[in-house]
N, C-alpha and C positions, 0 to 999 in steps of 0.2 A: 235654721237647720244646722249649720256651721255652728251655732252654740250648743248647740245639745251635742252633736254627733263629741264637740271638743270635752263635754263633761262625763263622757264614756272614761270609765278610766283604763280602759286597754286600749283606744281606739288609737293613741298615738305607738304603741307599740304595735299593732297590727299594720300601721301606716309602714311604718321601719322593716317590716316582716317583709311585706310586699313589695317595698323597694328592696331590698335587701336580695328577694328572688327574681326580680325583673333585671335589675343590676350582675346578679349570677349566669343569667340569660346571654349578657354581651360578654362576661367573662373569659365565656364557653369561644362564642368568637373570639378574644383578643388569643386564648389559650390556643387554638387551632390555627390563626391566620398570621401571628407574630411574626412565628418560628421560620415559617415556609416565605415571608416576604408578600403577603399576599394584602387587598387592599381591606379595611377592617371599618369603612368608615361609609365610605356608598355603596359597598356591594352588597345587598339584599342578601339574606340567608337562604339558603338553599340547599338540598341534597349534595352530596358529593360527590355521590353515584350518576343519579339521573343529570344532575343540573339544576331541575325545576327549582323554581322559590317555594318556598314554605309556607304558606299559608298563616297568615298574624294567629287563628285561631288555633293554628297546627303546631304553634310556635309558644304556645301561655305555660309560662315555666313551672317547672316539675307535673303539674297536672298533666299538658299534650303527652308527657312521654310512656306516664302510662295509659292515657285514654289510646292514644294508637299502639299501647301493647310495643315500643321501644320500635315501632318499625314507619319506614318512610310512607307518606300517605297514596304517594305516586307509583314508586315503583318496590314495596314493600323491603329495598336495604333497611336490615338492622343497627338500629340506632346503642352506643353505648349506653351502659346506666350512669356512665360518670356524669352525663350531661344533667340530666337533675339531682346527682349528687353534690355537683360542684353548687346548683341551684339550692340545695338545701342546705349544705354547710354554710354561702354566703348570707343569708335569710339567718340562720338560725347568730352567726356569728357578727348582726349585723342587730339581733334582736338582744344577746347578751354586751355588748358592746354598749346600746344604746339605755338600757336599764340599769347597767352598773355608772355609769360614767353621768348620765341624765341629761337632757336640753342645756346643749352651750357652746359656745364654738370649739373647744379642744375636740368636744365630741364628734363635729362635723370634721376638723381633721384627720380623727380617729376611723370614721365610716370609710373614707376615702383610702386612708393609709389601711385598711384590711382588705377594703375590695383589692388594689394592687398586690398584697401577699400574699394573698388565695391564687389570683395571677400569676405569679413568677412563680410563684410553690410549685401547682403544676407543669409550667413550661422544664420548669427547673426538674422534674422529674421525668419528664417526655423527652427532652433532649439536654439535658445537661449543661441549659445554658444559663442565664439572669439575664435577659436585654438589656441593654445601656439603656435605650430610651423609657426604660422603670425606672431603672438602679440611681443613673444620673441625675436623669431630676425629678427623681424622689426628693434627690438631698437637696437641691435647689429648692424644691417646692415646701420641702419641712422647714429648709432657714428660713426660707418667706414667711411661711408662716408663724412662724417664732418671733420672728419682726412686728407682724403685725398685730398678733394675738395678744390680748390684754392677761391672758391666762397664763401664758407658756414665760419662759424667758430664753433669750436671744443667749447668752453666754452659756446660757446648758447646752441648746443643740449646738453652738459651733463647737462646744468641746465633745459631745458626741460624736462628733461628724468625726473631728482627731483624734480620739480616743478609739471608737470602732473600728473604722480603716488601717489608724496607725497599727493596734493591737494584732488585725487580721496579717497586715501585709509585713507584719515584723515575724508571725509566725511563719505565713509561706517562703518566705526569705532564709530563716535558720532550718527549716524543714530542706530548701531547696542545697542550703550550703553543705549537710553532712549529709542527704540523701540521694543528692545529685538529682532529684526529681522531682517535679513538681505535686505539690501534696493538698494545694485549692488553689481555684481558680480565681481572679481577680473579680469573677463577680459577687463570690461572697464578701470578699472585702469590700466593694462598695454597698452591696447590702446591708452591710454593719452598718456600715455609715450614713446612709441612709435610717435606717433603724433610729441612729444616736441622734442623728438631725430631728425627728419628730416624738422620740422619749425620751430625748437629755442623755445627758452623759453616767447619771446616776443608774438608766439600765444595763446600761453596757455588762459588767459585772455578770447581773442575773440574766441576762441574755447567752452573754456564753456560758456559764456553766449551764446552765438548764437544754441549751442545744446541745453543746457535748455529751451529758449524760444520754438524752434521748438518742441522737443520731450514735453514740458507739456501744449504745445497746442497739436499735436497729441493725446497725451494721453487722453485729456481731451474731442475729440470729441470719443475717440476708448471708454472709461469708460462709457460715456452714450449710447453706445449701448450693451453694454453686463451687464450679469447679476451681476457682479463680482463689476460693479459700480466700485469708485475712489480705489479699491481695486486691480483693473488690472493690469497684469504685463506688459510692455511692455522693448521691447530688446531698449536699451539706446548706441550702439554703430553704429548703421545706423548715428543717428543726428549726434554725437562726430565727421563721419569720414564726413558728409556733410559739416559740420561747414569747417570742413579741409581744405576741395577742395574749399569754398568758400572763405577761410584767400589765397589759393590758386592764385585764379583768382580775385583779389582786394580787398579783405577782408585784407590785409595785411598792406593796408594805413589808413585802420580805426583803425585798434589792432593798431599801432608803434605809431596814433596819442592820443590813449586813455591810450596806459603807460606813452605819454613824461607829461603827467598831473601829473604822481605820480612820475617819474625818470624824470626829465629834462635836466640830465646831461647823458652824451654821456655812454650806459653797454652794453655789446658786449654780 
């Protein structure tokens, strides 16, 4: 049975789909319980409203939330749609991910390092923060992996790792010295770095420019609607990790052909 279902030729992409929304599912927890300090690992899913647990079949991602119509099975609170949004963007960027890049360890890297940026994307947008316990050891878990990975190389991510961070925190530093104010927060700079630890130092480059253009055009239509005008803050680690996933899925043959302009010789 296991050989036939394996000469399906979607069936391993369908596999990837389906963890990819099941995986969205805990997301959604890590996204809601981080922030607040709450426990994300024994405590049962459950309403927020009533209390009650969830019901496993109450709980089948993206499906339950429209079969109960976005609302709780118990006490009818309504449920967001972000909750199988976030389940379909990780499924869906879990299915592009796994089809561009193919069966190999960079790419089980790669699953892992999106489900975490879809992660802090959100949180990062909900309250303004990047948890350490992402940011951090991300970059631990990317050198690791660079270590061990027969694919990757160990001297590109540590120079990511320096390259990202340095980059960021030499910016907030000269921002802080003529502006007198802080202009990012320390968690995009280990974001960077992080970033550099799991795609080398050669995406650094297309990472920020590709964040910057996105986020100060978003910025710039979010500033003319609020009162706050080109004073608005907005969370700067959504673009950073979008840029990512897009050096990700071919953004990686524009970055390698826009540093061989300034290094033409072969830097690992």
């Amino acid at each position: 049975m296991a050989e036939v279902l394996n000469e399906i030729p979607w069936f391993d992409d369908l596999l990837i789909f389906v963890l990819g929304a099941l995986l969205g599912s805990f997301a959604n927890v890590l996204i809601y319980r981080v922030p607040r300090n709450e426990e994300f690992v024994k405590e049962p899913s459950h309403c927020t409203k009533c209390g009650k647990p969830i019901r496993w079949y109450h709980n089948i991602p993206i499906l339950a939330w429209f079969i109960l119509r976005g609302k709780c099975a118990s006490c009818g609170e309504r449920y967001s749609f972000r909750y199988p949004l976030v389940e379909m963007i990780m499924a869906g960027l879990f299915l592009a991910v796994f089809m561009y890049v193919g069966p190999s360890w960079t790419v089980f890297e790669y699953l892992i390092f999106t489900f975490f940026l879809v992660v802090v994307s959100f949180i990062d947008f909900d309250h303004m923060i990047l948890p350490h316990i992402f940011t951090l050891s991300g970059i631990v878990v990317g050198l690791i992996g660079a270590a061990i990975n027969p694919e990757r190389e160990f001297l590109s991510a540590l120079y990511g790792v320096l390259l990202g961070g340095g980059f960021l925190w030499a910016i907030a530093h000269i921002y802080l010295a003529f502006r007198k104010e802080e202009g990012m927060g320390g968690g995009d700079i280990k974001l960077l770095a992080w970033i550099g630890a799991v795609l080398g130092w050669k995406a650094i480059p297309f990472v920020i420019l590709g964040s910057s253009i996105v986020g100060s055009v978003v910025g710039l239509l979010v500033s003319f609607g609020s009162k706050n005008g080109l004073k608005t803050v907005i969370p700067f680690g959504p673009y950073l990790a979008l840029a990512a996933i897009v050096y990700i899925l071919g953004g990686q043959v524009l970055g390698e052909w826009y540093i061989s302009l300034f290094f033409p010789t072969q830097v690992p």
